[in-house]
C-alpha positions as CSV (number, residue, x, y, z in Angstrom):
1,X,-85.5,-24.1,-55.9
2,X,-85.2,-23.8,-52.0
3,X,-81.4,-26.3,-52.2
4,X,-80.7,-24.0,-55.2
5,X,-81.1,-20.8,-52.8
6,X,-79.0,-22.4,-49.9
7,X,-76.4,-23.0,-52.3
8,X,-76.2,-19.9,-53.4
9,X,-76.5,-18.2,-49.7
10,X,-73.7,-20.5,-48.7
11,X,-71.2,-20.3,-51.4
12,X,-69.6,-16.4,-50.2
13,X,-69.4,-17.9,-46.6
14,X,-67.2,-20.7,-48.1
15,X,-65.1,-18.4,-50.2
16,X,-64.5,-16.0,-47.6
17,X,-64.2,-18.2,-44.3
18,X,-60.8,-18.8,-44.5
19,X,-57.8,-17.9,-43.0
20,X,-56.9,-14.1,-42.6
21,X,-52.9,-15.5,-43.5
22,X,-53.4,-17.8,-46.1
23,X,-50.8,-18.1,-49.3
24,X,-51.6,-19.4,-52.3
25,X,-48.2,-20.8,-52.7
26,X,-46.9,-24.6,-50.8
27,X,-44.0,-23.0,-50.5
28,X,-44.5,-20.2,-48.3
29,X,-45.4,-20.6,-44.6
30,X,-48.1,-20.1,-42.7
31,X,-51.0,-21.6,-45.0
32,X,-54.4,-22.3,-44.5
33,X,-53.4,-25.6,-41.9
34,X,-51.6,-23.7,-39.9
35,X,-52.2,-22.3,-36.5
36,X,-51.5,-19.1,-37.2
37,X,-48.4,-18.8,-36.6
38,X,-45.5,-16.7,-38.4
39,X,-42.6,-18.9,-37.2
40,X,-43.1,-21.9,-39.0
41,X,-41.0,-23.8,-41.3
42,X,-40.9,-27.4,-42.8
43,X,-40.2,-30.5,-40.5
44,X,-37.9,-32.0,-42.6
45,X,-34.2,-33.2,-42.1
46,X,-33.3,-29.4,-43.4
47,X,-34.9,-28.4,-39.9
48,X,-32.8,-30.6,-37.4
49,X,-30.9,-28.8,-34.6
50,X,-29.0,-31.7,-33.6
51,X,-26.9,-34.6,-35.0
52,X,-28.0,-38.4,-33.9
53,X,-26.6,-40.7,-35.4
54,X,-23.1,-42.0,-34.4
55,X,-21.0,-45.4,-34.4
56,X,-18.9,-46.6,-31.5
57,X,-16.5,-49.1,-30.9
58,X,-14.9,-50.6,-27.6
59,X,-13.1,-53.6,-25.7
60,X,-12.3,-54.9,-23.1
61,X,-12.7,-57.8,-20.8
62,X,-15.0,-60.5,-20.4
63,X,-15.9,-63.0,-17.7
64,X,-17.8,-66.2,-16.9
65,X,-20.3,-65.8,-13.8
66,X,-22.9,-67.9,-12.2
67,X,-22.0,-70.8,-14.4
68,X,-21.2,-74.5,-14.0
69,X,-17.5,-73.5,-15.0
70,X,-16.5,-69.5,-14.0
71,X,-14.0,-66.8,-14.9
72,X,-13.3,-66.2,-10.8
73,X,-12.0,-69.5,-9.4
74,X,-9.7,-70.8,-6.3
75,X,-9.4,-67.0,-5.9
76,X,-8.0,-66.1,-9.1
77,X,-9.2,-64.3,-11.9
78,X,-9.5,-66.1,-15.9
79,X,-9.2,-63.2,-17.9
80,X,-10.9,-63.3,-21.1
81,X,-11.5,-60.5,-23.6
82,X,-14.4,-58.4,-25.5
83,X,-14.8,-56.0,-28.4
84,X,-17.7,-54.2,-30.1
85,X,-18.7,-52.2,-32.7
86,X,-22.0,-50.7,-32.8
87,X,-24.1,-48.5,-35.5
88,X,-26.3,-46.0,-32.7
89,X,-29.6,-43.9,-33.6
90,X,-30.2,-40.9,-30.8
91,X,-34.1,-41.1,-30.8
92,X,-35.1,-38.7,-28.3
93,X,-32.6,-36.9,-25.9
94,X,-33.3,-39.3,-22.8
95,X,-33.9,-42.5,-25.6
96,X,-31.2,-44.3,-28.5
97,X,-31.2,-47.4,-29.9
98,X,-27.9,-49.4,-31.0
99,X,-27.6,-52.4,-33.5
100,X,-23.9,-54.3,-31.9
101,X,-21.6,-56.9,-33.0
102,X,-19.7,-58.3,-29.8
103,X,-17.0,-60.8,-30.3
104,X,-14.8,-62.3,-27.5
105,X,-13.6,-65.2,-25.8
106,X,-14.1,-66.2,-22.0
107,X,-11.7,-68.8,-19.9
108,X,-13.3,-70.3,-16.9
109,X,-12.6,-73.3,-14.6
110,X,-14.7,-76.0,-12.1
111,X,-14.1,-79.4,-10.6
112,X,-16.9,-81.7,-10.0
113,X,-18.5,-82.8,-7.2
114,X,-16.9,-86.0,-5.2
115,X,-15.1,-88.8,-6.8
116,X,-15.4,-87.3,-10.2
117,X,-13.9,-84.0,-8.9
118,X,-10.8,-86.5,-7.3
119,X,-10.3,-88.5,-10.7
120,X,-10.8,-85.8,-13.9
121,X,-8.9,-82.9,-11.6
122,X,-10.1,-79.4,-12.5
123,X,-12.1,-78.6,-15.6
124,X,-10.6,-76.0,-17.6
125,X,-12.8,-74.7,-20.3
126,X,-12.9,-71.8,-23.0
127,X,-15.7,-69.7,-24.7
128,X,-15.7,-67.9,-28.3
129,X,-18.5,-65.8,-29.5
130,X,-20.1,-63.9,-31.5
131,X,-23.6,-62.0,-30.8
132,X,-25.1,-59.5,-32.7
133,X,-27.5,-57.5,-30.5
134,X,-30.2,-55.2,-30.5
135,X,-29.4,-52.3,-27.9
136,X,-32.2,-49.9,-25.9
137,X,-29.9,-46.9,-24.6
138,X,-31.8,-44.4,-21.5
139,X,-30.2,-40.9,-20.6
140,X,-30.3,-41.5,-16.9
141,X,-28.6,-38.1,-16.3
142,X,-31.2,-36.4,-19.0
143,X,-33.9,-38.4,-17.5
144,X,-33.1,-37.3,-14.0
145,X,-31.9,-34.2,-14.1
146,X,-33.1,-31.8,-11.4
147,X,-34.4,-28.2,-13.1
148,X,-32.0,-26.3,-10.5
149,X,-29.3,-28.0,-12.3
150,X,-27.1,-25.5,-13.8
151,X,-23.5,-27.4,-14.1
152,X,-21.6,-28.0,-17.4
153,X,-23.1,-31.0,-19.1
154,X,-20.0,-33.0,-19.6
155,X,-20.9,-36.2,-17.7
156,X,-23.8,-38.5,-18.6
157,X,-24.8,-41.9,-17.0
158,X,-26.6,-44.5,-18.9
159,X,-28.5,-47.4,-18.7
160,X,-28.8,-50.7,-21.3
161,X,-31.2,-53.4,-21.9
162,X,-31.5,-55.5,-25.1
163,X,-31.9,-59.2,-26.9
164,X,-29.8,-60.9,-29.6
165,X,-27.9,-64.0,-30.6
166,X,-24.9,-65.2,-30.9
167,X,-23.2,-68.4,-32.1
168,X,-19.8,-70.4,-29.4
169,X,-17.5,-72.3,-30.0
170,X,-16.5,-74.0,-26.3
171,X,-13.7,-76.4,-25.6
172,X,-13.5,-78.8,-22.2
173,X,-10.5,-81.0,-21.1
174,X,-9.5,-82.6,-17.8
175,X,-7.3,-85.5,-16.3
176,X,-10.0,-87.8,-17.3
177,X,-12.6,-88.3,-19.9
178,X,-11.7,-84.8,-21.2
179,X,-8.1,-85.2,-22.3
180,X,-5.8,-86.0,-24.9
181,X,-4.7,-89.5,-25.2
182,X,-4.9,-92.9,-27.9
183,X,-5.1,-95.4,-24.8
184,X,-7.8,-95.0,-24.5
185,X,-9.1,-93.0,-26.7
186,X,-10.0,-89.8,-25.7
187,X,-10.3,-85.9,-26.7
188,X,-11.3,-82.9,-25.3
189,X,-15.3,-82.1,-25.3
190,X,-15.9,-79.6,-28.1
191,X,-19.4,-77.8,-28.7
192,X,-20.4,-75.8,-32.0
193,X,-23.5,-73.6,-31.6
194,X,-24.6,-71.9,-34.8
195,X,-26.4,-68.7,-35.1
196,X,-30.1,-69.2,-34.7
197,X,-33.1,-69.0,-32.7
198,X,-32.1,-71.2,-30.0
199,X,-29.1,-69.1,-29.0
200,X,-31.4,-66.1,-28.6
201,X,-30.0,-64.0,-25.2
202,X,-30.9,-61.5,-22.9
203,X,-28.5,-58.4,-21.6
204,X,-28.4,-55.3,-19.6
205,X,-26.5,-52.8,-18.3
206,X,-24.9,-49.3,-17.2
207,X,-22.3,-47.1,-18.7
208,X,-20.6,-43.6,-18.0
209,X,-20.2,-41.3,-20.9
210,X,-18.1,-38.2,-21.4
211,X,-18.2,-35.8,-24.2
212,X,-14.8,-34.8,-25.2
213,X,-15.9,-32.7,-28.6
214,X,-18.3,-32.3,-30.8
215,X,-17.3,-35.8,-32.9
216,X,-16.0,-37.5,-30.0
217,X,-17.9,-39.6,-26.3
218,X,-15.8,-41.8,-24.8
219,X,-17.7,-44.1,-22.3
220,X,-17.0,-46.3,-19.4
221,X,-19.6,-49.9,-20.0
222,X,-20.1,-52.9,-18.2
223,X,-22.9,-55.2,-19.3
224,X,-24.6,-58.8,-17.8
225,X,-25.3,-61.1,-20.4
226,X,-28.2,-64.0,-19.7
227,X,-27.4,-67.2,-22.1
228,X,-30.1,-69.4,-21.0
229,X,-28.2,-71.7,-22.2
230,X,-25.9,-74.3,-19.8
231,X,-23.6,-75.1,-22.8
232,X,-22.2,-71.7,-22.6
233,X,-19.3,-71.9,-19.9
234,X,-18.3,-75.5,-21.9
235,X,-19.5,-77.5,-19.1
236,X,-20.9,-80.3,-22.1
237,X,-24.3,-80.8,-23.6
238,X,-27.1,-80.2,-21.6
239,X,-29.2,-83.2,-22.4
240,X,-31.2,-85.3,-19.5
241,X,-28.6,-87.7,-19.1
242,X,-26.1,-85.1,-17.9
243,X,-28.0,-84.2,-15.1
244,X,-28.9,-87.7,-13.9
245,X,-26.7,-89.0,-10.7
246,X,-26.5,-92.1,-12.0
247,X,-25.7,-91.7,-15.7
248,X,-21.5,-92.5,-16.6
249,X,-21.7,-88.8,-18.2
250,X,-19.7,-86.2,-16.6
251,X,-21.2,-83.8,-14.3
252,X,-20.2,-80.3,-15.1
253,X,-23.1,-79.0,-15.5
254,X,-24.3,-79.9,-12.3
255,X,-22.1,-77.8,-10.3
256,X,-24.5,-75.0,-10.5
257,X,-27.9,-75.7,-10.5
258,X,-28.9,-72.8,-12.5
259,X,-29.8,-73.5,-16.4
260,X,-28.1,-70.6,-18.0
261,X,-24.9,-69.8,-17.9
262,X,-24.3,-65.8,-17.9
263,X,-21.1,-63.5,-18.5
264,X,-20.3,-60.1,-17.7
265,X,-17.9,-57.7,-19.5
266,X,-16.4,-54.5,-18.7
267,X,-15.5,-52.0,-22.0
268,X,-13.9,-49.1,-22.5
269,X,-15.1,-47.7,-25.7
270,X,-15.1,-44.6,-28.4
271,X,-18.3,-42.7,-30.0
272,X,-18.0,-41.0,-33.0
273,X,-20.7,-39.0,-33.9
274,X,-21.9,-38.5,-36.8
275,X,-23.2,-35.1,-38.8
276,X,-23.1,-31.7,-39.2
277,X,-25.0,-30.2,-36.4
278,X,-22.5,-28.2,-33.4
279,X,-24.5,-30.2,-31.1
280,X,-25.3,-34.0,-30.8
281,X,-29.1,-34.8,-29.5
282,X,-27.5,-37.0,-26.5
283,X,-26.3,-34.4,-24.7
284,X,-29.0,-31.9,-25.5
285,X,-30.3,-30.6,-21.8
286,X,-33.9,-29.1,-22.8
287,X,-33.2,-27.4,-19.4
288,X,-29.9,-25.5,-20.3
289,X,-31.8,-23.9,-23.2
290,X,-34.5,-22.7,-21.2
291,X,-32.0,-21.3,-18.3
292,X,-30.3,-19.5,-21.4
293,X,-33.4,-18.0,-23.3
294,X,-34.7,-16.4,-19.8
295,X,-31.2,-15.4,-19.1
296,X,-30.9,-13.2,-22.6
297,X,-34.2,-12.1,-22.0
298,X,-33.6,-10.8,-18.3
299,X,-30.3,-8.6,-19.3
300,X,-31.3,-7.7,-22.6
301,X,-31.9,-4.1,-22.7
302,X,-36.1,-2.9,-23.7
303,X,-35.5,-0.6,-26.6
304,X,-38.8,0.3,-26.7
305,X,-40.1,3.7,-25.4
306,X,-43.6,4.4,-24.3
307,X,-45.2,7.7,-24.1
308,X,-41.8,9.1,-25.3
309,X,-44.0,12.5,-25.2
310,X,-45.9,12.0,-22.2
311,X,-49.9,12.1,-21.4
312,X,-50.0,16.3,-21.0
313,X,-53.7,16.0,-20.7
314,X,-53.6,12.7,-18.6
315,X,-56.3,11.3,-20.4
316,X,-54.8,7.8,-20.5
317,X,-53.6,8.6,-24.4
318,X,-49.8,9.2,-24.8
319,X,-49.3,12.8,-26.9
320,X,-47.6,10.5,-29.3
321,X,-51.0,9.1,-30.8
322,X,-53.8,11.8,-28.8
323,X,-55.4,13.4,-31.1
324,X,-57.2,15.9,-28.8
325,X,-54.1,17.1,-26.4
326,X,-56.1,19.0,-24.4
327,X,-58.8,16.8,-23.1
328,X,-60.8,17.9,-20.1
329,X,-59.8,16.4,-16.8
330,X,-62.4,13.9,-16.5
331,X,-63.7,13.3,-19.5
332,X,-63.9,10.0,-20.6
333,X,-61.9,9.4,-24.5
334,X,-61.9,6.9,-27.1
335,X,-58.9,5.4,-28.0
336,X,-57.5,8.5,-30.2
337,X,-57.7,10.8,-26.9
338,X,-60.8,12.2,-28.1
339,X,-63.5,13.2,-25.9
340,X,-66.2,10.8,-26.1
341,X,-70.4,12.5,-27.4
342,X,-72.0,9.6,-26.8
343,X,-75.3,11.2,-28.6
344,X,-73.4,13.0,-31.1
345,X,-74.9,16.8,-30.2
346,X,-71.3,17.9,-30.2
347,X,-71.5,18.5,-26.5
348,X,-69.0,16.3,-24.5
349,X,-70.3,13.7,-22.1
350,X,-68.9,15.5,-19.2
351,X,-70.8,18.4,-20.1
352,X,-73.8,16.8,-21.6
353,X,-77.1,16.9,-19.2
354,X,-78.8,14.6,-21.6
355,X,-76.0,12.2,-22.4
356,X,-77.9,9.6,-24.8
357,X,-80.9,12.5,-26.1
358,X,-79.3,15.0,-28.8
359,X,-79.9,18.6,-27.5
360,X,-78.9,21.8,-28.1
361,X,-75.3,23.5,-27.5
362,X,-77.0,26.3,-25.3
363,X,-79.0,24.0,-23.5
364,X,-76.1,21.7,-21.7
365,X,-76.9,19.4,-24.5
366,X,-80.5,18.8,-24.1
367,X,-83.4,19.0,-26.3
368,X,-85.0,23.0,-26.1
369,X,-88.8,21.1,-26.4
C-alpha cells in the first residue's frame, strides 16, 4: 500500500520535471539532452566549416649523409633525386597526418681505409628506393602564434616526424673486388632488400608552406631519414665478418662507425586541397576569428533604445512600461512603476504609519482600535 502511494506521489514529478524546451520531434533542436541552448545543430559532416583533406605531391633531391659511402665527397656534391606523393588528413588546426609514397635514388662515394683504399680506388655506389611512410604534420605557426598577432596568415611553418619502410636496390663497384672483369672473375656488389619489417625507418623534419588559393599550398620540405640499416649507402652486407680487421672482406662499412646509414632530401612540392569549404582547416587561425567577431561587435551600431520615453516620475521605471506615471518621489515601486502597499490598506508605504498592520485611510494607514 505505502510503495503503491510513493508511486503514485512520484509519478507527476517524473512527468513534469523536464525540460522547459523540450520537442517531441529528433529532428528539431534543442531536446531534452541539450543544455539549453537555441543555437544548436547536428555534429555531422553537414556541420563542417572547413575542408581537411588534401593530397600533395613534390620532388626534389636526395642525398647520402653520415654513411660509410656519402652524397658530399672530395668536396663535391653526388646529386641524387626524390619524389612523393602523399594522401593528408588535417586533424586539428595545429595537428595532420599524411600516409606518403617516396621514391628516389641516391649516388654516393668512399675509399677505404689503408691498403685497401690504395688497391680498389674509390667506391662509387648507388641507392634506389622506395618507402611508404606514415607522416605526423605540427602547425608550428598555429601552435605558436602570439594573440597580438594580427598579420595576413599567408605563411605557415611546419614540423614532421614519422615511421615507415621501404625496400633498395644498391649497386658497389671499384678497381678491385668490385669491378667488372672474367680474369678473374668478378662483378659489382649488388644488394636487394624487400619490403618488410626489417627495413622499418625512422624520419623527421621541417617544411615552409604558403597558401596560394583556396585549392592550392605550395611548400618548401626538407626531411632526415634514419635507415638503421648499414646496407643502405651500398657499402656491402653488414654481417660480422665485414667488420672484422682481419677477415679478406672488404671494409666499406667500416669507414663510419655508425650502424645506420641516413639520407636527407630537400622537396619542393604542391597541395591540393580537397572540398567544398572557402576555407581549409590548416590555415584556420582561431585567433583571427576572435579579432574579427570583437571587431563587428565594437563598430556595429546598438539599435536598441532604452527608455525611448524617459522616467517622468524618476521612479527607476521607463514611461514605456510604468504603469503609475506619476509615482511619488520616494516611494519605493514594483516592477510596473507602481507604488508598493506592502499591507494592502491602500495607503502607500511612504505614507503608511503602520506599514505591515492594515489600517484605515484617515488614520495614515493604521488600525482606528
Amino acid at each position: 500500500m505505502k510503495l503503491g502511494l510513493l508511486l503514485l506521489a512520484a509519478l507527476p514529478i517524473a512527468t513534469y520535471a523536464q525540460d522547459s524546451i523540450s520537442v517531441n520531434s529528433t529532428n528539431e533542436y534543442p531536446n531534452t539532452f541539450s543544455s539549453g541552448s537555441a543555437n544548436i545543430q547536428k555534429f555531422d559532416n553537414k556541420a563542417r566549416r572547413f575542408s581537411d583533406w588534401s593530397i600533395s605531391v613534390g620532388g626534389g633531391a636526395a642525398f647520402m649523409m653520415n654513411s660509410d659511402l656519402t652524397s658530399f665527397y672530395d668536396k663535391k656534391v653526388n646529386w641524387g633525386y626524390n619524389s612523393y606523393v602523399s594522401i593528408d588528413k588535417q586533424i586539428s588546426h595545429t595537428f595532420g597526418i599524411s600516409l606518403a609514397y617516396q621514391r628516389g635514388e641516391t649516388n654516393q662515394k668512399g675509399i677505404q681505409w689503408g691498403s685497401r683504399g690504395l688497391t680498389a680506388g674509390v667506391g662509387e655506389a648507388k641507392t634506389k628506393y622506395d618507402q611508404i611512410a606514415l607522416l605526423a604534420d605540427v602547425n608550428l605557426s598555429n601552435l605558436l602564434r602570439r594573440a597580438d598577432n594580427h598579420s595576413p596568415y599567408r605563411w605557415a611553418f611546419h614540423g614532421y616526424g614519422g615511421i615507415g619502410l621501404m625496400s633498395f636496390n644498391t649497386s658497389l663497384h671499384d678497381n678491385d673486388e668490385f669491378r667488372w672483369s672474367n680474369s678473374p672473375r668478378r662483378v659489382p656488389l649488388f644488394i636487394d632488400q624487400k619490403l618488410d619489417i626489417s627495413s622499418f625507418f625512422y624520419q623527421f623534419g621541417a617544411g615552409l608552406k604558403y597558401n596560394v588559393s583556396r585549392l592550392i599550398d605550395i611548400e618548401a620540405r626538407a626531411m632526415y631519414v634514419i635507415s638503421g640499416d648499414d646496407e643502405f649507402d651500398g657499402g656491402g652486407y653488414a654481417e660480422p665478418a665485414d667488420y672484422d680487421p682481419t677477415s679478406g672482406n672488404s671494409k666499406y662499412n667500416m669507414i663510419n662507425d655508425k650502424r645506420s646509414d641516413n639520407m636527407l632530401t630537400v622537396n619542393l612540392g604542391v597541395s591540393f586541397k580537397l572540398g567544398k569549404h572557402m576555407s581549409h582547416l590548416t590555415w584556420h587561425d582561431p585567433l583571427q576569428e576572435v579579432y574579427y567577431r570583437a571587431n563587428v561587435l565594437e563598430n556595429t551600431a546598438s539599435d536598441l533604445v532604452v527608455c525611448e520615453k524617459g522616467d517622468n516620475d524618476n521612479d527607476g521605471v521607463c514611461d514605456d512600461w510604468d504603469r503609475e506615471l506619476n509615482t511619488p518621489a520616494g516611494a519605493r515601486v514594483d516592477g510596473a512603476g507602481v507604488a508598493l502597499d506592502l499591507d494592502l490598506d491602500g495607503v502607500i508605504d511612504l505614507y503608511d504609519k503602520c506599514v505591515t498592520v492594515p489600517g484605515s485611510v484617515d488614520n495614515n494607514g493604521c488600525p482606528t482600535n
